[in-house]
C-alpha positions in Angstrom: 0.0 0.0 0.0 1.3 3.4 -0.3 0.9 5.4 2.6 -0.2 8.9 2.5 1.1 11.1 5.1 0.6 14.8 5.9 3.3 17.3 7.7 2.3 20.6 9.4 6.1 22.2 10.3 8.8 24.2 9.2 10.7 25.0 6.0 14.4 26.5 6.3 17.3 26.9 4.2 20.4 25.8 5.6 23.4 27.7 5.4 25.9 25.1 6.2 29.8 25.3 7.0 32.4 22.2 7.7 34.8 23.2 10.7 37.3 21.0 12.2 35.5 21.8 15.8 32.5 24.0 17.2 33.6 27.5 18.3 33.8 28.0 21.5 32.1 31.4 22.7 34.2 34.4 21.3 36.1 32.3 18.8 36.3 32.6 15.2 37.0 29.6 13.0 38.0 29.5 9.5 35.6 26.7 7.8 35.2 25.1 4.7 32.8 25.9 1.8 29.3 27.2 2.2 26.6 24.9 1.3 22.9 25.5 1.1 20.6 22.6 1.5 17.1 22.9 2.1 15.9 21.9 5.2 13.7 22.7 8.3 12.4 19.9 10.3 8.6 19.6 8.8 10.1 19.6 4.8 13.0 17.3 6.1 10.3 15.0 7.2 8.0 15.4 4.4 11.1 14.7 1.6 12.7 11.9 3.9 8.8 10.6 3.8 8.1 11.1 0.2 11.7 9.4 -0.8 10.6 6.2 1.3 7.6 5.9 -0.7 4.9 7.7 0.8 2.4 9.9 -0.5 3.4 13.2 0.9 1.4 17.0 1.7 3.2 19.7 3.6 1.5 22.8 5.6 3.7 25.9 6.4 4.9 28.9 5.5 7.6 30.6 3.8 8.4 34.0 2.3 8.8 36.0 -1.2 12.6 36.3 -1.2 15.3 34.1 -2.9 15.6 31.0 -0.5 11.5 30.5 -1.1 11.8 29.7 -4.2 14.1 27.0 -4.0 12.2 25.5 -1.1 9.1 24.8 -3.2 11.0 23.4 -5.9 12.9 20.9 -3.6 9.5 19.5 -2.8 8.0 19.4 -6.2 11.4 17.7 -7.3 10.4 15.2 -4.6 6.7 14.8 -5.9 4.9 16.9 -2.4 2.2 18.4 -2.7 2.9 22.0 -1.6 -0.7 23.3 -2.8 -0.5 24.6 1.2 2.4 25.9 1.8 2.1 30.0 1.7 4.1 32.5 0.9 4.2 35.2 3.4 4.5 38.6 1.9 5.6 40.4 5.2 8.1 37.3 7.0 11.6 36.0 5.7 11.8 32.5 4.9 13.2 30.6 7.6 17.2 29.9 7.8 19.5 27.5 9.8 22.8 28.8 10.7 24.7 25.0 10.7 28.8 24.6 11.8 29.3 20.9 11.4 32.8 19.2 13.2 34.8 16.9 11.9 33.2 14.4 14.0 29.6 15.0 12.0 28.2 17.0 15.0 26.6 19.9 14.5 25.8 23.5 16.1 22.4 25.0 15.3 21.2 28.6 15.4 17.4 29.0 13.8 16.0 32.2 12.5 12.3 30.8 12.0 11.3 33.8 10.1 7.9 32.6 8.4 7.6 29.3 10.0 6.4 31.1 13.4 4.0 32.8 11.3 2.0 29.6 10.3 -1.5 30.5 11.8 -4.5 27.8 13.2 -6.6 29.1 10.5 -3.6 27.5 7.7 -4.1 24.8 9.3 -7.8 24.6 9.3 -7.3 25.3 5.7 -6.0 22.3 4.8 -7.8 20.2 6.8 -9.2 18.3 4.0 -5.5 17.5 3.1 -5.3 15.9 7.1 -8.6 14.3 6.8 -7.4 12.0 3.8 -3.9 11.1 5.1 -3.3 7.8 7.0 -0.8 9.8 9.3 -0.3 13.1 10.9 3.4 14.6 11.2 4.5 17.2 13.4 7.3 19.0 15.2 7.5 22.5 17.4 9.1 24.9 14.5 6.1 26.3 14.1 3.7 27.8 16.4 2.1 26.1 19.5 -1.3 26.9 18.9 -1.1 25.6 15.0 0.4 22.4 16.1 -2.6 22.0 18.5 -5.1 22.9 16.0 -3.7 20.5 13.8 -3.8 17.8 16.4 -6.9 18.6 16.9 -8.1 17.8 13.3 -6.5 15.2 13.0 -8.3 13.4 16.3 -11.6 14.9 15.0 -11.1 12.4 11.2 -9.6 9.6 13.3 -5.6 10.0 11.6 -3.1 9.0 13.7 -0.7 11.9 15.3 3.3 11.6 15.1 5.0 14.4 17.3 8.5 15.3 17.2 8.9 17.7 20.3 11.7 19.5 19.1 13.2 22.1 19.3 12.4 21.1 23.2 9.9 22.7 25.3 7.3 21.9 27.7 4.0 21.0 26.5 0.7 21.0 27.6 -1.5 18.0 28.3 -4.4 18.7 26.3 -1.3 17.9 23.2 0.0 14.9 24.8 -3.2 13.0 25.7 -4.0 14.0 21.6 -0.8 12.1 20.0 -0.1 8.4 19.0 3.2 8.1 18.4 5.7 10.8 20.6 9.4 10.7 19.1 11.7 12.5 21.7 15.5 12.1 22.2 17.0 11.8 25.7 17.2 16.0 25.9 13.4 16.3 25.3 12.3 13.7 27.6 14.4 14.9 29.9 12.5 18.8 29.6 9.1 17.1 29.2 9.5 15.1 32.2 11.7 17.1 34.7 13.8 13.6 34.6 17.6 12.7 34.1 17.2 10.3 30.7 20.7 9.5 30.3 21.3 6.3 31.5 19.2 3.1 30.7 17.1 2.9 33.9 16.6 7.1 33.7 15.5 6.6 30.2 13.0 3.8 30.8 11.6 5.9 34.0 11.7 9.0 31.8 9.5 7.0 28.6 6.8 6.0 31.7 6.3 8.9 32.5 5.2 10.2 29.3 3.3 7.2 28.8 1.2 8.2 32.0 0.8 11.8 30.2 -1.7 9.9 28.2 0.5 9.3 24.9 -0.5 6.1 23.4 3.5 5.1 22.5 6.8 6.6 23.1 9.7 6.3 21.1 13.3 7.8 23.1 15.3 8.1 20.5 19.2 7.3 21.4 21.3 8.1 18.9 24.2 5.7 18.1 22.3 3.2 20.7 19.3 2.9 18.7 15.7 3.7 19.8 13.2 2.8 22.9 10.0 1.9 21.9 7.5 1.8 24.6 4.0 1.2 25.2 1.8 0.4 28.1 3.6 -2.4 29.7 6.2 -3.1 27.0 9.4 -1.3 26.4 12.9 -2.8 24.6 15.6 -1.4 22.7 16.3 -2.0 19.1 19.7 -1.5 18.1 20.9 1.3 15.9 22.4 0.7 12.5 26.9 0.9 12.8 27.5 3.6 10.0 30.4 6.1 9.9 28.5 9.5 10.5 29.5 12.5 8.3 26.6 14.7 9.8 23.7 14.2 11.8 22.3 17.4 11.0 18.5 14.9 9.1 19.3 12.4 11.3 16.4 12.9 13.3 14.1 13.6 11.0 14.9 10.7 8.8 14.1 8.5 11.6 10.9 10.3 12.1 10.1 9.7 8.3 11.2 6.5 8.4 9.2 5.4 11.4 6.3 6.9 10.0 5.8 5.8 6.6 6.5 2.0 8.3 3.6 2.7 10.6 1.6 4.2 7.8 1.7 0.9 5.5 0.4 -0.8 9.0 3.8 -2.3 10.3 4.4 -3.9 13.4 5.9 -0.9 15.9 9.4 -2.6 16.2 9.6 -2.9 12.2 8.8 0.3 12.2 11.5 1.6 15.0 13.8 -0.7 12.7 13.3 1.7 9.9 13.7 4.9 11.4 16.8 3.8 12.7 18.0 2.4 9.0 16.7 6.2 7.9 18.5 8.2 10.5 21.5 6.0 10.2 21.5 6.5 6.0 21.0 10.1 6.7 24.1 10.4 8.8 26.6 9.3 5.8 25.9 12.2 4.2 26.6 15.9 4.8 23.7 18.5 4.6 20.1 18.1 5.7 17.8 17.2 2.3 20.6 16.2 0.5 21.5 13.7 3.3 17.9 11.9 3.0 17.9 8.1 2.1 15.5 6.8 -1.2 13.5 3.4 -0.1 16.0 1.2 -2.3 18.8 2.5 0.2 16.6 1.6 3.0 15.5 -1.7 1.6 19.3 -2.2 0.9 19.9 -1.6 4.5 17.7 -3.4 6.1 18.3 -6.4 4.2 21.8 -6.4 5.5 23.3 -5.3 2.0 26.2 -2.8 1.9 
């Protein structure tokens, strides 16, 4: 089957620079060359999606200036239906200010321009466009009350609700009690819950917790130690994918893609942990956000134990 998904978030371009380290505060660094990729956390998610096979929509914002035009390209390139994303005649497009290390972490300063101008009522605009997807997508680079709203919708035509709390920040219960499937790493457990999620037995008190917010499954993402998958008495870690990372800028978001367009075709939750972490693993071979994103033969590939 192919899964149709739908992503309220963010679209940025990334201004991204190779340096042998992050600067420390007050310290200049002389980096490589300048690449900009197209990115943001909702079109990340909606390309990675739409590369894995899914049938992809995408709800935001950007501007009229020089990086919007790009933007909208990349996801027609990709085959996404952009019919609502807007153009916003009085905000910047969103940028990503990204230093990446020789070790393929990276440093992150946001200007969300646009994106924080995504209102409820763009949302209610598309909600036809939520009403006929199998799966809901979203993330906090866009306004609060619009990622509510969307929620929202989504419960009212019975789709199922993927979050991705990040950027962190607390959230309020009447969100949690409306999502599905919550996709936090040990940082934004650790702010959603007031807990330590650091160690095996903080992480596994920090995911019950959440559970007993009223989210129907958590997934703790772990970087190079895979994910935690939990629901209501059941919780076990599936192993990450050993790759040599060249940035883990998508990382993330691949996993969130890959997860989601797994659960969309109505696999088993493990399966689908299995291929976010084949996504996010993929993703991290590569430098630059979009450009990092895997295509389902790569996945496939993966997961099938090919090289």
């Amino acid at each position: 089957m192919t899964a149709s998904i739908a992503v309220v978030g963010s679209l940025n371009m990334d201004l991204v620079v190779r340096s042998p380290r992050i600067p420390r505060p007050g310290e200049t660094i002389i980096g490589g060359e300048l690449y900009t990729v197209p990115g943001g956390k909702g079109a990340n998610q909606a390309v990675a999606a739409a590369r894995l096979g899914a049938q992809v929509s995408m709800i935001g914002r950007v501007g009229q200036d020089a990086f919007a035009a790009p933007l909208l390209e990349n996801l027609v390139t990709d085959g996404i239906d952009h019919a609502f994303v807007m153009q916003d005649a009085e905000a910047a497009t969103g940028v990503a200010l990204i230093v990446v290390d020789d070790n393929g972490e990276n440093s992150i300063v946001v200007s969300s321009g646009a994106n924080m101008r995504l209102s409820p009522a763009d949302v209610e605009a598309a909600e036809s466009v939520i009403a006929a997807a199998d799966l809901l997508v979203l993330q906090l680079e866009v306004p609060l009350k619009s990622v509510i709203r969307s929620a929202e919708l989504a419960q009212a035509h019975r789709v199922k609700v993927v979050l991705n709390p990040a950027p962190a920040r607390p959230l309020p219960a009447k969100l949690l009690s409306m999502v599905d499937v919550l996709v936090p790493n040990e940082s934004e457990a650790a702010l959603l819950t007031g807990m330590p999620a650091g160690t095996q037995t903080e992480a596994a008190k920090a995911v019950e917790a959440l559970l007993g917010s009223g989210v129907g499954t958590v997934i703790l993402t772990l970087g190079e130690r895979g994910a935690l998958p939990a629901r209501k008495g059941e919780m076990q870690v599936v192993p990450a994918f050993d790759v040599e990372p060249v940035d883990t800028t998508a990382a993330g978001d691949a996993f969130v893609a890959g997860l989601s367009v797994a659960l969309a075709e109505r696999r088993e939750l493990y399966e689908a942990v299995r291929w976010g972490n084949a996504a996010g693993a993929l993703a991290a071979t590569k430098l630059g956000a979009q450009t990092s994103l895997p295509t389902r033969q790569a996945l496939e590939r993966l997961l099938s134990g090919g090289d």
